[in-house]
C-alpha positions in Angstrom: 82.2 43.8 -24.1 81.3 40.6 -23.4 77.0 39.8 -22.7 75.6 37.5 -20.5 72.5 36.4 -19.1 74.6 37.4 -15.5 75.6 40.9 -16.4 72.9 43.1 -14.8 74.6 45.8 -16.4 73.9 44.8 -20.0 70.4 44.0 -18.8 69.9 47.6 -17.2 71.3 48.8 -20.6 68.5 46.9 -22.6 66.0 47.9 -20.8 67.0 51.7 -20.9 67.5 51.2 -24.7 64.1 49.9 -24.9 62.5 52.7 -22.8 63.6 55.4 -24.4 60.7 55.4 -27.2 58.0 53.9 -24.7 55.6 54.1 -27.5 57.0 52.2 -30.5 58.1 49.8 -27.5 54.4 49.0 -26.4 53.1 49.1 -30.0 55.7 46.3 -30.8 54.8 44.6 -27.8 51.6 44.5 -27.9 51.5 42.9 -31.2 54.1 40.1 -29.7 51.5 39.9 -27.1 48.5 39.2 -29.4 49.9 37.3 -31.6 50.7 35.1 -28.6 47.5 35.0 -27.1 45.7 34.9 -30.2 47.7 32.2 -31.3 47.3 30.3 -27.7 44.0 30.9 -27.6 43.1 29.8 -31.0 44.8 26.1 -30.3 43.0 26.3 -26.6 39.9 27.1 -27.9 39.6 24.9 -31.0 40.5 21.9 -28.6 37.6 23.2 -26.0 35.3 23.8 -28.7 35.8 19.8 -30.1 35.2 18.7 -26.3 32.1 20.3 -25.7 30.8 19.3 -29.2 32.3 16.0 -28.6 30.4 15.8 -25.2 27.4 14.4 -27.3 29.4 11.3 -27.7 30.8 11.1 -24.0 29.3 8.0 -22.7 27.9 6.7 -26.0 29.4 4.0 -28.2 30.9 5.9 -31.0 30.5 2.8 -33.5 27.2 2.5 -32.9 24.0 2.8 -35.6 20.4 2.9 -34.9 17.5 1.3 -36.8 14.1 2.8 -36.8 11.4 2.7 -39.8 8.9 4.4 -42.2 6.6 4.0 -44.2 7.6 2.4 -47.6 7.7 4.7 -50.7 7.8 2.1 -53.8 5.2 0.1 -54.3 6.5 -4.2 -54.3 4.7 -7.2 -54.6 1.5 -6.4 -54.9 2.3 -4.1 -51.6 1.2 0.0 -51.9 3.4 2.4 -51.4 2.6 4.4 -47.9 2.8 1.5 -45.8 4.0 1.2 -42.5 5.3 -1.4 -40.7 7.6 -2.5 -38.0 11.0 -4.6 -37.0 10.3 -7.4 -34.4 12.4 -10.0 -32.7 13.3 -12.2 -35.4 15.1 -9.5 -37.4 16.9 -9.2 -34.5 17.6 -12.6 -34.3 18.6 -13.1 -38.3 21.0 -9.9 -37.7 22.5 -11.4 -34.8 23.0 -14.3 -37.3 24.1 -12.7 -40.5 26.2 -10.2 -39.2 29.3 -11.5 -37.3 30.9 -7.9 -38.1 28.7 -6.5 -35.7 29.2 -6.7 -31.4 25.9 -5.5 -30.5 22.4 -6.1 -32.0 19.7 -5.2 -29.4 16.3 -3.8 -28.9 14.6 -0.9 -27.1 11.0 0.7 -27.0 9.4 3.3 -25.1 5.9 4.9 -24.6 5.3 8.6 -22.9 3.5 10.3 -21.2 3.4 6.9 -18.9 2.2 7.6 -15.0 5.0 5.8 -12.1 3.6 6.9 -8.3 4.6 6.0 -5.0 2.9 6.8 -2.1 1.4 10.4 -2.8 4.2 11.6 -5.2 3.6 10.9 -8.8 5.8 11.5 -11.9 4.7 12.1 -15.6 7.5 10.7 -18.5 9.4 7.8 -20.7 9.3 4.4 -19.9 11.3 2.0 -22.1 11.9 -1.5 -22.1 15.7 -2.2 -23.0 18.2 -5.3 -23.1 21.2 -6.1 -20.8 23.2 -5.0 -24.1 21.8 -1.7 -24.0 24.7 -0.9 -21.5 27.3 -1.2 -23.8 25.8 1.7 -26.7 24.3 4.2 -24.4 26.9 3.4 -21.6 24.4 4.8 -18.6 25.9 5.9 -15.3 24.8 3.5 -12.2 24.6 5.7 -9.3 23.4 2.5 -7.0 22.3 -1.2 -7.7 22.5 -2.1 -10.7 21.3 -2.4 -14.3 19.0 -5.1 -16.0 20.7 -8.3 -16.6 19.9 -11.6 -18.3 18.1 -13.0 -15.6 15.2 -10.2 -15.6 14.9 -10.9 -19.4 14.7 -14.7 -19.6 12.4 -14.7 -16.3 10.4 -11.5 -17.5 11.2 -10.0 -13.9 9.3 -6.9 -12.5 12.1 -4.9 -11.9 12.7 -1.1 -12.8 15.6 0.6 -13.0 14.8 4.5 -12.3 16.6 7.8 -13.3 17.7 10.2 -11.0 15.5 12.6 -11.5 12.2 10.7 -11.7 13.8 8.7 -8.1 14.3 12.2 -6.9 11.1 13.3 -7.2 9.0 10.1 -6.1 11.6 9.5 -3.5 12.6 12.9 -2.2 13.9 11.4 1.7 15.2 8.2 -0.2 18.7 8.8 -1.9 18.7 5.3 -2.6 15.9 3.6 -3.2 17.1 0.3 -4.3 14.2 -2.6 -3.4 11.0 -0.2 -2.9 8.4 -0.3 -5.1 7.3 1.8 -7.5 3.9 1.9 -9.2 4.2 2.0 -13.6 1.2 2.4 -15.0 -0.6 0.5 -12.5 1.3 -2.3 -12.2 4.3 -2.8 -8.7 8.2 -3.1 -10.3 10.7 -3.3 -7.8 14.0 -0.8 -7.7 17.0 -2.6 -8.9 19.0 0.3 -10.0 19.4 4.2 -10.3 20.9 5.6 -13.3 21.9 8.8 -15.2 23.1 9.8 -18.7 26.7 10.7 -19.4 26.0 12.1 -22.7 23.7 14.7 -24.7 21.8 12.5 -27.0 18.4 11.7 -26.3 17.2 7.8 -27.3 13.3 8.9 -26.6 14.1 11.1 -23.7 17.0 11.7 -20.9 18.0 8.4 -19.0 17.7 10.9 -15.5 14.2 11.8 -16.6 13.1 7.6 -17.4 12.2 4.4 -16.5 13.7 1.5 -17.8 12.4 -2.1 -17.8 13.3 -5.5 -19.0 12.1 -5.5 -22.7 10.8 -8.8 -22.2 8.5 -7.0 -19.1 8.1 -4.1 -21.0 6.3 -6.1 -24.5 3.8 -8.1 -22.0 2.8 -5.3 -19.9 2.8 -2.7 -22.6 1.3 -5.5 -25.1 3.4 -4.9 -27.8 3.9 -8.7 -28.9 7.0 -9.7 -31.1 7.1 -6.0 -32.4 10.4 -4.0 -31.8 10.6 0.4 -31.7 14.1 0.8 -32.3 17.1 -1.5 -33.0 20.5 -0.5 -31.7 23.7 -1.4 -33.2 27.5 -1.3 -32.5 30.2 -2.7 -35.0 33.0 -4.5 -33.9 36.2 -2.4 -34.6 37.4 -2.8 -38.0 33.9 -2.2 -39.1 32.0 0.5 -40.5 28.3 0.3 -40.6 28.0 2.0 -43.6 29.4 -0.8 -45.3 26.8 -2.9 -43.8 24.1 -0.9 -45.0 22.8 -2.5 -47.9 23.4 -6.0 -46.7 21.1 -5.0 -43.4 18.4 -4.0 -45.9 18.3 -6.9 -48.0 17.9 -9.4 -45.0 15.5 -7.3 -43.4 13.6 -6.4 -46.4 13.0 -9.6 -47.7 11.1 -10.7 -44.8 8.4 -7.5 -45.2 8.1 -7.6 -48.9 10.0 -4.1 -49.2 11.6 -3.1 -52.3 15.4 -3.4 -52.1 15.5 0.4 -53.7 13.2 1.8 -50.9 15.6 3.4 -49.4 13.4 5.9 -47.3 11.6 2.8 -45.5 14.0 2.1 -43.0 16.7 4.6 -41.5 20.2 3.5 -40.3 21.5 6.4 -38.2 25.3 5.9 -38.0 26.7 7.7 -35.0 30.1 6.2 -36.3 29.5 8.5 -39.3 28.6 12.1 -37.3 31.3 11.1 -35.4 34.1 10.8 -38.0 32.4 14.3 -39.5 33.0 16.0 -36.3 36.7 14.8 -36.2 37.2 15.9 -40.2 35.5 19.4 -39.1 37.8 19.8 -36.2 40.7 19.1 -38.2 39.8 22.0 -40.3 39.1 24.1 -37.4 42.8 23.2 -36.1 44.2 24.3 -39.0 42.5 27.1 -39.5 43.3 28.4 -36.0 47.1 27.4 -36.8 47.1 29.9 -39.8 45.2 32.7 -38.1 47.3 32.3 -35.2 50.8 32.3 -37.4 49.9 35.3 -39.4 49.2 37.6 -35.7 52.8 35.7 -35.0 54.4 36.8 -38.4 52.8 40.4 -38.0 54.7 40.7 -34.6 57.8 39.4 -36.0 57.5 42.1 -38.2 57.2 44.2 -36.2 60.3 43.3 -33.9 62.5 43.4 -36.9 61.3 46.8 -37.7 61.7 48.6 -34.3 65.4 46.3 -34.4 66.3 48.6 -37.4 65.0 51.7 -36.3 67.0 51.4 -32.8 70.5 50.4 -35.2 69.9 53.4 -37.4 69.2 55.8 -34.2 72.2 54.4 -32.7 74.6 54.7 -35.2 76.6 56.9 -33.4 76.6 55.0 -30.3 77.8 52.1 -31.9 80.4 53.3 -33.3 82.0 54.5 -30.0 81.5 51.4 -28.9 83.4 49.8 -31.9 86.5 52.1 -31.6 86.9 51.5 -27.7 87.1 47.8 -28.5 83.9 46.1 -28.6 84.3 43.2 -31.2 81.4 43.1 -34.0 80.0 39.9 -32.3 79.4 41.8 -29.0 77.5 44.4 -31.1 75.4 41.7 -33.0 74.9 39.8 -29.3 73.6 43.7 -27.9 70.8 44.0 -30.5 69.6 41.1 -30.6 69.1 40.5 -26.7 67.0 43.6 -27.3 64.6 42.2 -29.6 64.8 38.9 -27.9 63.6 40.6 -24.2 60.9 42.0 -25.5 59.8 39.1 -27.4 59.7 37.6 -24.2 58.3 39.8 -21.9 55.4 40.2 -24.3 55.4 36.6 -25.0 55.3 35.4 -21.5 52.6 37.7 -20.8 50.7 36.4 -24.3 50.7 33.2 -23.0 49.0 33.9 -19.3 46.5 36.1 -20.4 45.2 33.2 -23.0 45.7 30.9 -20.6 43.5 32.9 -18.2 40.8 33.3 -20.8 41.0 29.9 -21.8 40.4 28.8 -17.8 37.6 31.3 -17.6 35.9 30.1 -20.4 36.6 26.4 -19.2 34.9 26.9 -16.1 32.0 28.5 -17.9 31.0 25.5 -20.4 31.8 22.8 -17.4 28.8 20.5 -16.4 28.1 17.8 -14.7 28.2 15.7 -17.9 31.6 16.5 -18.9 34.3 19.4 -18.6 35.4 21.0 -22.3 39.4 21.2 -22.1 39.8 24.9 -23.1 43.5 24.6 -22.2 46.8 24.4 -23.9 48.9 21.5 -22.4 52.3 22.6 -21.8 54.5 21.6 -25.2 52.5 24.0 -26.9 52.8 26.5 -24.5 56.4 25.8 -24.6 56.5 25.1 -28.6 54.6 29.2 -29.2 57.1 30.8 -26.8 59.9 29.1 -28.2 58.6 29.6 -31.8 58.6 33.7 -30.8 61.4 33.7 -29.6 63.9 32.5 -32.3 61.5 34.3 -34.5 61.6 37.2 -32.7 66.1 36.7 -32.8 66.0 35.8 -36.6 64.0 39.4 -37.3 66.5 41.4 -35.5 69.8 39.4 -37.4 69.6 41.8 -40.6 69.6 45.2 -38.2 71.7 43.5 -35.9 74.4 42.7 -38.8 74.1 46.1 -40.4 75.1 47.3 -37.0 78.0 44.9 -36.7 79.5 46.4 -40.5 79.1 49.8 -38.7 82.9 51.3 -38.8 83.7 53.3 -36.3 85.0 56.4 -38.1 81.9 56.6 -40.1 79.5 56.2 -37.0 81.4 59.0 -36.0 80.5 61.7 -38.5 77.0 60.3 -38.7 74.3 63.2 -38.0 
């Protein structure tokens, strides 16, 4: 007797040979099943679960640092410990000078709690005064217009650019209100731009929920002088920040009279660094998912080669008819194993759809308008699990499948 994937026969026979213990069938197929899903899902999810942490990042330069001070906490030169002070532009300049290693040095500030009106709507938040080269760490979305360029810094230009949601609610008829006015704290800036965020960190506030200026606007309206809030930072690639760390200090220490140990008067927040720790933590999760998934697999596999065994010893008899009317022993070993290898996939195939429905569910569940978490398996894994069952699934029944084959015939006969 000859099998083939043709023969509907040999097919009809499986399938009777696997119904006729419906329970130890199902059992053994449900663990195929959920070692398949669990398996899918595990990869599916642990891929989701790194977008939507990763959606933090989305829009934000990944090499990027941030400067921000203290107060000191060692006393130097005569100085007290406890005291505050600030950056201003000419660290900025001496890093820009010192510091060929990195792309982007630029400055930002911001005051709350600021009142913008037009007409008789009014809005409540963040205003911040930011560089052209702000673009290229926080990556905002332009919705219209445009964003601040050189121009509106060297001529200290009264121009805005707005969130979406403050435009929204000062100009709720207006879906683009590029060139009106809008009223900042008293003072007209005209509407060069609306913008969003594409991320989920906060620089002082949402970028849909502010008001961005030029900085050089910004310091004369808001009288802040040569001072500077925040410095931002991205490295050229090649570069970590953290190895720029202590050099950053010493140049900008020795123009405040700060101890070169105080570490805790400035902070360098390096995004590079989270970012690399969520990668190394993913990598874990990966592989942790990889080894709970392959122990559901080997439990299934298991469990095909048992019922494999238990169908060879309850069929003794039938196989031995079989051999004395001719079947050759590689027809028997081809019959038992198509057995285990049907329901491998049958349960396999339906493993893989029902993760891949929970996988879309959950998908469409964690998708925003900032980004959509890929809770799905692309299709070589799919492919690589199925095909990983399925010899798996062969290779457990090739023990019982060769005891059957060394079956002969006259004992099969007087087996009770």
């Amino acid at each position: 007797m000859k099998l083939t994937i043709f023969d509907i026969e040999n097919w009809k026979e499986i399938g009777a040979t696997l119904a006729r213990n419906k329970t130890r069938t199902f059992l053994t197929g449900f663990g195929i099943f959920w070692g398949t899903a669990m398996l899918a899902i595990l990869l599916g999810g642990a891929r989701g679960a790194k977008d939507l942490l990763m959606r933090n990042f989305d829009g934000f330069a990944t090499n990027s640092g941030i400067l921000f001070t203290s107060n000191t906490t060692i006393p130097y030169k005569g100085h007290a410990k406890n005291r505050s002070w600030q950056l201003d532009v000419t660290d900025l300049e001496r890093l820009r000078a010192n510091f060929p290693e990195l792309q982007t040095v630029t400055e930002m500030y911001s005051n709350y709690g600021v009142s913008s009106r037009h007409g008789r709507y009014s809005y409540s938040g963040n205003v911040s005064g930011v560089a052209p080269q702000y673009a290229e760490v926080m990556l905002p979305a332009i919705y219209s217009g445009r964003f601040i360029n050189e121009a509106d810094m060297s001529m200290g230009r009264k121009v805005a650019i707005v969130g979406k949601k403050v435009a929204n609610e000062l100009y709720p008829t207006d879906p683009s209100p590029i060139g009106q006015t809008i009223e900042v704290n008293g003072i007209g800036y005209t509407i060069v731009g609306i913008c969003g965020q594409t991320n989920e960190i906060q620089m002082n506030g949402k970028l849909d929920e502010s008001i961005l200026l030029p900085a050089t606007t910004f310091r004369r309206a808001f009288k802040r002088g040569d001072k500077v809030d925040v410095v931002m930072i991205v490295a050229k690639n090649g570069t970590k920040i953290a190895n720029l760390d202590s050099r950053m200090r010493r140049v900008i220490y020795s123009r405040h009279a700060i101890s070169p140990d105080d570490m805790a008067a400035m902070d360098i927040f390096d995004i590079s660094e989270k970012f690399e720790m969520v990668e190394n933590l993913f990598l874990g999760v990966s592989l942790l998912a990889l080894f709970i998934g392959l122990s559901t697999l080997l439990a299934g596999i298991i469990g095909i080669g048992n019922i494999m065994w238990v169908i060879v010893k309850e069929r003794t008899q039938e196989i031995g008819i079989r051999r004395a009317i001719g079947a050759k022993p590689s027809d028997i070993i081809v019959q038992i194993l198509s057995e285990g290898t049907m329901l491998t996939m049958i349960a396999g195939i339906a493993g893989i759809c029902f993760a891949a429905l929970a996988l879309g569910i959950t998908q469409t569940l964690t998708a925003n308008e900032v980004s959509t978490p890929q809770f799905q398996m692309n299709l070589s894994q799919a492919f690589t699990i199925m095909g990983t069952f399925v010899v798996l699934g062969t290779l457990a029944g090739l023990i019982p499948a060769t005891k059957a084959m060394k079956i002969k015939p006259i004992e099969a006969l007087n087996d009770k």
